[in-house]
C-alpha positions as CSV (number, residue, x, y, z in Angstrom):
1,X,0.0,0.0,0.0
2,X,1.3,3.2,-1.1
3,X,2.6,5.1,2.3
4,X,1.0,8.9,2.8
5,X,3.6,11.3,3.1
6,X,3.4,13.7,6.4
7,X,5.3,16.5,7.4
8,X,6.9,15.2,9.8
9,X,8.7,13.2,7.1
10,X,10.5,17.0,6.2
11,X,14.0,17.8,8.0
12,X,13.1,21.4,9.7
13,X,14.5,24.5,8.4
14,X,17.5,26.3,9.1
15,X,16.9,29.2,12.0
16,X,18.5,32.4,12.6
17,X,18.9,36.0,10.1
18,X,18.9,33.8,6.2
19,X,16.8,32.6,4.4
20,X,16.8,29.5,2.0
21,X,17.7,30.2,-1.4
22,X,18.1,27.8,-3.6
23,X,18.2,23.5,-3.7
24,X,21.2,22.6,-5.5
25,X,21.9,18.3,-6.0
26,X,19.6,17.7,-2.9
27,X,21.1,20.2,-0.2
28,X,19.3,23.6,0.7
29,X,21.6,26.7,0.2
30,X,20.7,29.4,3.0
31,X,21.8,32.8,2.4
32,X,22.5,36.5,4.4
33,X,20.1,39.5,2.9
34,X,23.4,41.4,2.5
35,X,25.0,38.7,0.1
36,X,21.7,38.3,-2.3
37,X,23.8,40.2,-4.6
38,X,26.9,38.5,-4.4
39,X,27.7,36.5,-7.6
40,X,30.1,34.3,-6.1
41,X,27.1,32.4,-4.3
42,X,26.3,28.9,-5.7
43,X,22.7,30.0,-6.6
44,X,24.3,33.2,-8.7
45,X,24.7,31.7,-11.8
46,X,21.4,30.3,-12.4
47,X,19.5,33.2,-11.9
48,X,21.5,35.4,-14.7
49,X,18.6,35.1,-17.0
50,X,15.6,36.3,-14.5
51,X,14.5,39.5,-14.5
52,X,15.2,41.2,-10.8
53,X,11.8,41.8,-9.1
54,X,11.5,44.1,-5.6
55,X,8.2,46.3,-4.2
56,X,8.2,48.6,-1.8
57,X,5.3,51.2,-0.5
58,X,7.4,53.6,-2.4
59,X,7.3,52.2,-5.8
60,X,3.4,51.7,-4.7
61,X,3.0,55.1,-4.3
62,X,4.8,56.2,-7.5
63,X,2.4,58.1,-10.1
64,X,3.9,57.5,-13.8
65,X,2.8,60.6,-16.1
66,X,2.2,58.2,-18.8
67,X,-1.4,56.8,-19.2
68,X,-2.5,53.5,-20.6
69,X,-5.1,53.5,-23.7
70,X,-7.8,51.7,-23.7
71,X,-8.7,49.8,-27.1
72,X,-11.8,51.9,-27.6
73,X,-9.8,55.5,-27.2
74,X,-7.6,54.1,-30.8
75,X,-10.5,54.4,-33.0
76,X,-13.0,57.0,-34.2
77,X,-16.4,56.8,-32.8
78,X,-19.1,55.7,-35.2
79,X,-22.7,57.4,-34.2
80,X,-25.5,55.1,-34.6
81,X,-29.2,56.0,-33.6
82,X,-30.4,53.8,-30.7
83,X,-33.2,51.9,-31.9
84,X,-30.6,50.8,-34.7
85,X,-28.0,49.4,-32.1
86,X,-30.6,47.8,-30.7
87,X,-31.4,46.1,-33.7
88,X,-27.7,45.4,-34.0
89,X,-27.0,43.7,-30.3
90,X,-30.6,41.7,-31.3
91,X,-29.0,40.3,-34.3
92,X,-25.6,39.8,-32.9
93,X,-26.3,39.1,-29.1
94,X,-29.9,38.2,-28.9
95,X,-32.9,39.6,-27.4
96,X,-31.9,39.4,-23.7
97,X,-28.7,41.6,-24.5
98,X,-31.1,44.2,-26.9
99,X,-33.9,44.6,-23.5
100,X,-30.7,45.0,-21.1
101,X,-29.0,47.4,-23.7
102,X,-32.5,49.4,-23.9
103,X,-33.0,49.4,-20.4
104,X,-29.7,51.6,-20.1
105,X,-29.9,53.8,-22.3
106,X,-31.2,57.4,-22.6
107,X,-35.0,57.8,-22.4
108,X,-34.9,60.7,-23.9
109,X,-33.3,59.0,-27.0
110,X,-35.2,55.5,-27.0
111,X,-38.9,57.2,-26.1
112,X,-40.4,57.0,-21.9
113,X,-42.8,54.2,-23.6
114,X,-39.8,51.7,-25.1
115,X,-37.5,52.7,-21.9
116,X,-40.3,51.6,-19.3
117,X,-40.9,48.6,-21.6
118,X,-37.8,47.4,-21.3
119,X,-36.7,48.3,-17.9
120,X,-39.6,45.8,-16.5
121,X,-38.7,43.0,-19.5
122,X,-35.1,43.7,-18.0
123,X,-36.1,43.1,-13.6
124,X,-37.7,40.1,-15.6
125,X,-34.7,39.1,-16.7
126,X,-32.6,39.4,-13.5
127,X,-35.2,37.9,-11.4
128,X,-35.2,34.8,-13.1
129,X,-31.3,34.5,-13.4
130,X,-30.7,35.6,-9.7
131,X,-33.5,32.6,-8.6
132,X,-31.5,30.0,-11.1
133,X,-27.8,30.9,-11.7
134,X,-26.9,33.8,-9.6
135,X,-25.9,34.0,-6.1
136,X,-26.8,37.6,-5.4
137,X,-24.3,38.5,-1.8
138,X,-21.0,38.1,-2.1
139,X,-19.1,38.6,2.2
140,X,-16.1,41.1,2.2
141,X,-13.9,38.9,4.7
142,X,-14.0,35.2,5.8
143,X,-15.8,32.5,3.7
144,X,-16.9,32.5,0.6
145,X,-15.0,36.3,0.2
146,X,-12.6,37.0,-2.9
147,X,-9.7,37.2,0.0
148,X,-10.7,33.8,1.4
149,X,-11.0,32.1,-3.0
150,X,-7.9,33.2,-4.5
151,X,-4.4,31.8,-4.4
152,X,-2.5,34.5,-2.4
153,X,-2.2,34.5,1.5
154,X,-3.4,37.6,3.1
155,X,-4.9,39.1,0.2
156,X,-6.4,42.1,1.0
157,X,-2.7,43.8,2.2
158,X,-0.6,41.8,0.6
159,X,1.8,44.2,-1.5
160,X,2.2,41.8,-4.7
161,X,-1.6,40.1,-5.1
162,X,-0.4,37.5,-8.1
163,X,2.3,37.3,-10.9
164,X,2.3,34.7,-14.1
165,X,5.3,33.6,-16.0
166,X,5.3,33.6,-19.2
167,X,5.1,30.3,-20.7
168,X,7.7,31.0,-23.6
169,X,10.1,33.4,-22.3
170,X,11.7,34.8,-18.9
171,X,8.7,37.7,-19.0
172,X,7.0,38.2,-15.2
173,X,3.8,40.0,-14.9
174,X,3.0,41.2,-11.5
175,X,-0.3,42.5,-10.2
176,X,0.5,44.6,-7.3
177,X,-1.6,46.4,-4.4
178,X,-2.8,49.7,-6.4
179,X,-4.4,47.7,-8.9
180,X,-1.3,47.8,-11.2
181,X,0.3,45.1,-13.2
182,X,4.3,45.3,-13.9
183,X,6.3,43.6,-16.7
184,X,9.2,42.2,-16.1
185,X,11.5,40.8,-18.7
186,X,15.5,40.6,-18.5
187,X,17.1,43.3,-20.8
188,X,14.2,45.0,-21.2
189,X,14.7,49.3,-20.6
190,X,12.1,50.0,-17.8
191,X,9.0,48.5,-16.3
192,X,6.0,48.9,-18.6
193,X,3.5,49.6,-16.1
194,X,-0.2,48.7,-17.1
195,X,-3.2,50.4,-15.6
196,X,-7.1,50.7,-16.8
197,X,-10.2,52.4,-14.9
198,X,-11.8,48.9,-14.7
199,X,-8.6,47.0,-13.3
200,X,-9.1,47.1,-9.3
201,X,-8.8,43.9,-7.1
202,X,-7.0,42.5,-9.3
203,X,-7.1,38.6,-8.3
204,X,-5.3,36.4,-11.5
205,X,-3.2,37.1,-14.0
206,X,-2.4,34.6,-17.2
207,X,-0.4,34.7,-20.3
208,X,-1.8,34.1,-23.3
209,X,0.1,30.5,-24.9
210,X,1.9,30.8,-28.4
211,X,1.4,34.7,-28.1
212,X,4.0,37.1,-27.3
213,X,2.3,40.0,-25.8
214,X,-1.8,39.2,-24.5
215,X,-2.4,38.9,-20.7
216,X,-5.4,37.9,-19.0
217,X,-6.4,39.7,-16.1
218,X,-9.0,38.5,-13.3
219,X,-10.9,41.4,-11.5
220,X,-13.5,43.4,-10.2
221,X,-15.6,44.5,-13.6
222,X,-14.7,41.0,-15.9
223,X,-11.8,40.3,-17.7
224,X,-9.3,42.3,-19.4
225,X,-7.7,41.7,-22.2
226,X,-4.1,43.5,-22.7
227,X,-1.7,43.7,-25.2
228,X,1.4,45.0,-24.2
229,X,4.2,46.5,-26.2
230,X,7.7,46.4,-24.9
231,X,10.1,49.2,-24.8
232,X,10.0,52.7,-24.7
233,X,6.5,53.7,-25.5
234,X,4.9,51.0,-23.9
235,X,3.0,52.7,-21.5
236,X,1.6,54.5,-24.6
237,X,1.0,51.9,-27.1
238,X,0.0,49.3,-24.6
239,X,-4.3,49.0,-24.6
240,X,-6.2,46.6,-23.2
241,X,-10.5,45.3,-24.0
242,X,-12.3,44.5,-21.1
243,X,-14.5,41.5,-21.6
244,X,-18.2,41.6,-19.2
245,X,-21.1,39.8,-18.8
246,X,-24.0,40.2,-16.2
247,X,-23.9,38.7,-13.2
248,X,-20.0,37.8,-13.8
249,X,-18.4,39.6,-11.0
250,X,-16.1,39.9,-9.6
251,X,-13.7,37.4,-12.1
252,X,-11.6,35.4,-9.6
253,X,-9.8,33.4,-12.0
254,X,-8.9,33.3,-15.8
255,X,-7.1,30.7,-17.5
256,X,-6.6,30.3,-21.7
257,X,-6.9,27.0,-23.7
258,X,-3.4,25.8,-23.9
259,X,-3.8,26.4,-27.8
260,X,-4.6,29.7,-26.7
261,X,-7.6,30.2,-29.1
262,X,-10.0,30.1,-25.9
263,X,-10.5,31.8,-22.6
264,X,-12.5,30.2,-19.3
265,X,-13.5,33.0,-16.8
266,X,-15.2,32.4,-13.4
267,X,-17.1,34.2,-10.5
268,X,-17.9,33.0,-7.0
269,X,-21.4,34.6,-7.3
270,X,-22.3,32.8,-10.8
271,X,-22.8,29.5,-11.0
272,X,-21.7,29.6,-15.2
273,X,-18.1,29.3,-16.4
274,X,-17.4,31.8,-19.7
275,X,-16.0,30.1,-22.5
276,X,-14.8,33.5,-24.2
277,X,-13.8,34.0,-28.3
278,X,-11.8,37.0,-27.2
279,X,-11.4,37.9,-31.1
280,X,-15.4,38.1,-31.0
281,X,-15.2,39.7,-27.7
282,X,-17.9,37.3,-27.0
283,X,-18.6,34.3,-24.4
284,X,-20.4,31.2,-24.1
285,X,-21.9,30.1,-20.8
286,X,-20.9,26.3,-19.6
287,X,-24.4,26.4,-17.4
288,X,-24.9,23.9,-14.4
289,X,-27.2,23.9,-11.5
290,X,-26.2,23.3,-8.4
291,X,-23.0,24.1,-6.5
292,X,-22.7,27.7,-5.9
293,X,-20.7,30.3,-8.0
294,X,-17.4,29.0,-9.3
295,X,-14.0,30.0,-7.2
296,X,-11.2,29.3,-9.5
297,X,-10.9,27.1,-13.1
298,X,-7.9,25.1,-14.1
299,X,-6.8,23.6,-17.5
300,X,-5.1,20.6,-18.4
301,X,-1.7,20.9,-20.1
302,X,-3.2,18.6,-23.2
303,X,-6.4,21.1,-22.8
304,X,-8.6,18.2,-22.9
305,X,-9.8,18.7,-19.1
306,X,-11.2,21.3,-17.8
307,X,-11.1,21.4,-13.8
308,X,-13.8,24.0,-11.7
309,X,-13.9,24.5,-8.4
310,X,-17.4,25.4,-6.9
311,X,-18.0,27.7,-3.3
312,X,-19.5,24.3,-1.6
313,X,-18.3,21.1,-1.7
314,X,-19.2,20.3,-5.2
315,X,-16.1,20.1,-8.2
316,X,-16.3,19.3,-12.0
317,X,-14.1,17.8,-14.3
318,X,-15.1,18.9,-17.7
319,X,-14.4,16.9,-21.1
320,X,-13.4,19.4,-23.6
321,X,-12.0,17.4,-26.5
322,X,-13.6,19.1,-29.6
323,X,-14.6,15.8,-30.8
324,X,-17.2,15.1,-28.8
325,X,-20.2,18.2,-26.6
326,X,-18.3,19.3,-23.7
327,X,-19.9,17.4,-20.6
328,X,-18.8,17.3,-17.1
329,X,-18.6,14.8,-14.5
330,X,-19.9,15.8,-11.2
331,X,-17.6,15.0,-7.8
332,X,-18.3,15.8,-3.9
333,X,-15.9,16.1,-1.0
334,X,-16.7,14.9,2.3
335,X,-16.1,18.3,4.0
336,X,-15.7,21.8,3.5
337,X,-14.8,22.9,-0.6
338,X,-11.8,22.2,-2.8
339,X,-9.0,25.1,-1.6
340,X,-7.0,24.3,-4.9
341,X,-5.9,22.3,-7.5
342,X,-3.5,21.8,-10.3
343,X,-2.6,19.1,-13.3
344,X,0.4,17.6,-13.8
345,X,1.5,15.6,-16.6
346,X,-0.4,12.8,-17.8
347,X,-4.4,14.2,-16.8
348,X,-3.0,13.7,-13.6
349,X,-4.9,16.2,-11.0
350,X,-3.7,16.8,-7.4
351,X,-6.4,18.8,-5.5
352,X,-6.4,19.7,-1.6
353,X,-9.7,20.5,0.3
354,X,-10.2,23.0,3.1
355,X,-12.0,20.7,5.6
356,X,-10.0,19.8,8.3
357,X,-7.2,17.5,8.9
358,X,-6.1,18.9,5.5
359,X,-5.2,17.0,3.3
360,X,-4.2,16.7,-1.0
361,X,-6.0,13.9,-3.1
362,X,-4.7,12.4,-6.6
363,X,-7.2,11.4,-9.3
364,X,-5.6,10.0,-12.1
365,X,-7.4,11.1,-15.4
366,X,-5.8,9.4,-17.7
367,X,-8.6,6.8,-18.7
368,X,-11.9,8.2,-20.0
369,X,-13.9,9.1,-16.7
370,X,-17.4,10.1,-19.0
371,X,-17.4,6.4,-21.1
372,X,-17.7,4.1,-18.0
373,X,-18.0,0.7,-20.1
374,X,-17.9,-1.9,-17.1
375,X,-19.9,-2.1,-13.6
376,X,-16.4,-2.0,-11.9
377,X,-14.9,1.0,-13.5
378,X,-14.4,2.8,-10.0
379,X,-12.7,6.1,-10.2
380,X,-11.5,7.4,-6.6
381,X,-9.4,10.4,-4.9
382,X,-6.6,8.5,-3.1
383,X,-4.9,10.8,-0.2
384,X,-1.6,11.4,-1.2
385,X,-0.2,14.1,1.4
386,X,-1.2,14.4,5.1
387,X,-0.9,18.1,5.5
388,X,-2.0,18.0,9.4
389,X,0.6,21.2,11.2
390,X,3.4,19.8,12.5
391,X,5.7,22.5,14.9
392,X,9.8,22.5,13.8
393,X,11.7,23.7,17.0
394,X,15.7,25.4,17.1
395,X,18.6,23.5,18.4
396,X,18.2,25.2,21.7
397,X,14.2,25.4,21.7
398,X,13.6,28.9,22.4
399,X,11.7,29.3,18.8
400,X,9.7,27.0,16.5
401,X,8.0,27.2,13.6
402,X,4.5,25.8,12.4
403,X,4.3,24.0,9.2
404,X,0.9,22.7,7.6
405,X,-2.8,23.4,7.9
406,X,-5.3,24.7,5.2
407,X,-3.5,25.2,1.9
408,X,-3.9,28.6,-0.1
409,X,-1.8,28.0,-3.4
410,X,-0.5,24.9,-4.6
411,X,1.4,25.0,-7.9
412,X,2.9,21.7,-9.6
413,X,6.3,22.4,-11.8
414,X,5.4,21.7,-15.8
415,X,7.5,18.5,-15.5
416,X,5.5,16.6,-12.5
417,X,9.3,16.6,-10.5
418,X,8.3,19.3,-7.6
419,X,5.2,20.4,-6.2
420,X,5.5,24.0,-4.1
421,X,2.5,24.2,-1.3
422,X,1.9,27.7,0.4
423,X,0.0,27.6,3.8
424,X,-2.5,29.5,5.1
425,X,-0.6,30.0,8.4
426,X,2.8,29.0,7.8
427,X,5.9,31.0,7.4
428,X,7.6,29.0,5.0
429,X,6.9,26.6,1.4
430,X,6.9,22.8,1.6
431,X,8.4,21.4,-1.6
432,X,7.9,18.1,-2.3
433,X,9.4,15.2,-5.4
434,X,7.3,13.8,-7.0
435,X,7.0,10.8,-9.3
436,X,4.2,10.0,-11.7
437,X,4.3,6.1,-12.6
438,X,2.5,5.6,-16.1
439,X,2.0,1.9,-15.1
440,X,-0.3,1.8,-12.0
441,X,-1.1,6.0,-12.5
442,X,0.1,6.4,-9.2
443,X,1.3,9.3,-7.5
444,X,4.3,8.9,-5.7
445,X,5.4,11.9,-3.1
446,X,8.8,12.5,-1.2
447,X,9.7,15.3,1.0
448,X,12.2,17.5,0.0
449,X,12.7,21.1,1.7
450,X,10.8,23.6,3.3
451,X,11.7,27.1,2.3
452,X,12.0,29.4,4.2
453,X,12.1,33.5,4.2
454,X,14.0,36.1,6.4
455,X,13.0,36.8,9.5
456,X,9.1,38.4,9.6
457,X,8.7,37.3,5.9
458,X,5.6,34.6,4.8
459,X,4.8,33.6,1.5
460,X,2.0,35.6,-0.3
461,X,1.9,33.8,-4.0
462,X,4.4,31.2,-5.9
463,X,4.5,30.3,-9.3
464,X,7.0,28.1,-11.2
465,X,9.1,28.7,-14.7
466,X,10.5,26.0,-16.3
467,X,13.3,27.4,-18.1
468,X,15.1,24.4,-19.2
469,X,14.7,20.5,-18.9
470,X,17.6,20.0,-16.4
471,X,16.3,22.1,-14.1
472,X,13.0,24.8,-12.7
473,X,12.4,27.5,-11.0
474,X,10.0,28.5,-8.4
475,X,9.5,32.3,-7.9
476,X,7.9,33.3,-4.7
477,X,6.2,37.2,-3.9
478,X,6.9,37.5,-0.4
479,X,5.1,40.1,2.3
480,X,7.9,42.4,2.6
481,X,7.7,42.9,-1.3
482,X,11.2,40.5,-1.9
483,X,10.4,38.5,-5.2
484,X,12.2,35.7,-4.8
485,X,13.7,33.1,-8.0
486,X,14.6,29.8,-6.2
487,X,16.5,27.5,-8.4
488,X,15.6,23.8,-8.1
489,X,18.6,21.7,-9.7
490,X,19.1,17.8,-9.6
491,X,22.7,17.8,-11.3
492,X,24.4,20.6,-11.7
493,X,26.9,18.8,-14.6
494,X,23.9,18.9,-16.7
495,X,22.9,22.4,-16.3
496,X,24.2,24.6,-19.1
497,X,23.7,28.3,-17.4
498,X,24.0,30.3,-20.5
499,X,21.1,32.7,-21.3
500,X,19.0,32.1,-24.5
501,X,15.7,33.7,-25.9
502,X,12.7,31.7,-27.1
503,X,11.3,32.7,-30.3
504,X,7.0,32.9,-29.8
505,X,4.9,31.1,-31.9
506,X,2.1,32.0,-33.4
507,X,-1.2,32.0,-31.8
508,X,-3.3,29.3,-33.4
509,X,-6.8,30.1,-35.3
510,X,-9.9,29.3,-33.2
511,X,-11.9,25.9,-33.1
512,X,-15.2,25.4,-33.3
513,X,-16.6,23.7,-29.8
514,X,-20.4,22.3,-28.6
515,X,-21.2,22.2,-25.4
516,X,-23.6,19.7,-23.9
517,X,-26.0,21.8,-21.6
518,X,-27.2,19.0,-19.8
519,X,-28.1,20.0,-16.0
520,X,-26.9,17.7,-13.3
């Protein structure tokens, strides 16, 4: 029987003034805050090719002069009448989106008798979607809050709220406190800064595959859409589209099709994920009963799964192979909801739940889980990591520190070798090894370090680049504003430490999808 790794498996952490800074052929490299810089370290040299990331309250505080345009400041505006726009979103949208449009416009330009018309056609409306799909309070603080769904610790104050690799290149975005998102990229002259009137709370941030330049940005108003230039007009040339749909907010999480034609959006108070053609500017709902709103979505690598995470204790793996109507299959945990969740190679999914002791599950996906051909096709979560706290004390006892409890972000390296886990309450990472065994589709987890920050630092968000095979790299936003790379390496005589550019691909020309509305 396959044993279930604990923390007390882990060897504690190093106490005192450093902080862990890299893993290097099995043995944790701590370092001074005074020798970060130094490039005679042993972590120096694989961090040559990362862009240097550090926010203060100062940088916060900074006003640039520049200002971003939006897409719809670029171009001329054409002056329709009303009635004929209406007649335009009818054809277009439908006649739901046509009442709703009506309903806000001028009554003065659509006649008192149309505009009362369709303000009661539009309560209609809302009345029927708030008593089906909608959940209509969403708390400011505790459960079920956008603080308490998203994948950075201590949310609300936190000075860096999320950041995304690139999936191509060494780029960083980073979404910071004032509602702000930062590129990073080695070489590049300055920091393009990106700012828009509807980007506040600011909760997920992900790069558009096979593209150079989109972003995807989670937050209060929808989704928007930007596409950055790099150099010295960016904050200029830069624009950005913001994608909305009723009922859809706030966006918690955005995540693109990994052939990057297609964009999933979710809300916690909307019980619909939004398939989005963002060249159409235009979604389709994936509409299930049941569940409450949606707190975060997750793609497979092979894009032929789609994970979401529901506010209860409901999750669904969706089939998305274009092949066949996109249908899900319907799971329960026994307590609380599903915290988070991520794939590994394979359509292997690891997934951790917030009921207590916590704990992460494996559910192997590679076999078809929607054709169940034989009465004893059984299909279970096996626990693979006992995540119950466990307290690490000095050499002398005089301090300890707590490791485990409810997870907040757990993020699985694109080769299925490391898996990073950021606590709720915990000052410091637990990385663990991992081994996927194609045979028996098993899981296998080993401990190997827990990370650690300076002293008064936690964790806030982690995310990993993988910029060659040999080895990966797991950047970590910590609360003082450090931005930390930490270099994972297995051999260091395989490791060639020169720094290259990726060319970017293409992005690929939208599919056509059907989607299987079938309520369960």
């Amino acid at each position: 029987m396959l044993k279930i790794l604990s923390l007390h498996d882990f060897e504690g952490p190093a106490f005192g003034d450093t902080a862990a800074v890299g893993l290097i052929e099995g043995i944790v490299h701590y370092c001074a805050y005074d020798l970060l810089q130094d490039e005679i370290q042993p972590f120096a040299k694989y961090l040559r090719g990362y862009p240097e990331v550090s926010v203060t309250q100062e940088i916060l505080a900074t006003r640039e002069s520049a200002r971003a345009i939006s897409a719809g400041e670029l171009f001329l505006p054409v002056h329709d009448s009303v009635f004929k726009k209406v007649a335009n979103i009818w054809r277009e949208r439908g006649l739901s989106e046509a009442i709703r449009f009506a309903a806000a416009a001028d009554p003065n330009q659509i006649t008192n008798v149309v505009h009362w018309v369709a303000t009661r056609l539009n309560w209609m409306l809302d009345l029927m979607e708030r008593g089906i799909y909608h959940r209509d309070v969403l708390p400011m603080s505790g459960n079920g809050s956008v603080a308490d769904i998203v994948a950075t610790r201590e949310w609300n104050i936190s000075l860096v709220r999320c950041l995304s690799w690139h999936p191509h290149c060494a780029r960083l975005a980073v979404a910071m406190r004032d509602d702000r998102i930062r590129i990073f990229s080695q070489g590049l002259l300055g920091v393009p800064v990106l700012r828009h009137s509807a980007q506040k709370s600011v909760s997920c941030l992900n790069w558009r595959p096979h593209a150079g330049r989109e972003l995807a940005v989670a937050c209060y108003s929808g989704v928007l859409i930007w596409t950055i230039e790099l150099g010295a007009a960016s904050n200029l040339l830069s624009h950005a589209i913001l994608l909305k749909r009723r009922n859809h907010v706030p966006v918690t999480s955005v995540i693109w099709h990994p052939q990057g034609d297609l964009l999933a959006s979710c809300s916690p108070t909307d019980l619909n994920i939004i398939i989005w053609d963002v060249s159409k500017e235009d979604g389709v709902p994936l509409k299930r009963v049941g569940g409450g709103g949606v707190c975060f979505i997750r793609w497979s690598s092979c894009g032929l799964r789609l994970f979401s995470a529901s506010c209860r204790n409901i999750f669904r793996v969706w089939n998305t192979d274009v092949s066949t109507p996109w249908h899900a299959e319907r799971w329960t945990v026994p307590q609380g909801r599903v915290a988070t969740a991520c794939f590994g190679p394979n359509l292997t999914l690891l997934f951790a739940t917030t009921g207590d002791p916590a704990t992460i599950f494996s559910l192997p996906l590679q076999d078809n889980i929607f054709e169940k051909t034989t009465t004893n096709d059984v299909k279970i979560a096996m626990r693979l990591i006992d995540l119950t706290k466990v307290n690490f004390s000095s050499d002398d006892d005089d301090d300890y520190i707590t490791v485990g409890g409810r997870i907040v972000s757990m993020e699985w390296d694109p080769t299925g070798k490391y898996l990073a886990i950021l606590f709720q309450d915990s000052p410091v990472i637990a990385l663990i090894k991992t081994n996927l065994n194609n045979l028996s589709r098993i899981v296998e987890a080993q401990p190997s370090c827990l990370i650690k920050g300076f002293p008064g630092e936690v964790p806030n968000c982690i995310d990993f680049y993988q910029k060659r095979s040999s080895w990966v790299c797991l950047t970590i936003a910590w609360s003082s504003g450090r931005v930390q790379h930490f270099p994972i390496v297995e051999n260091e005589s395989k490791v060639d430490t020169t720094t290259y550019s990726t060319p970017l691909p293409q992005v690929r020309t939208s599919r056509l999808y059907s989607f299987d509305y079938k309520q369960y």
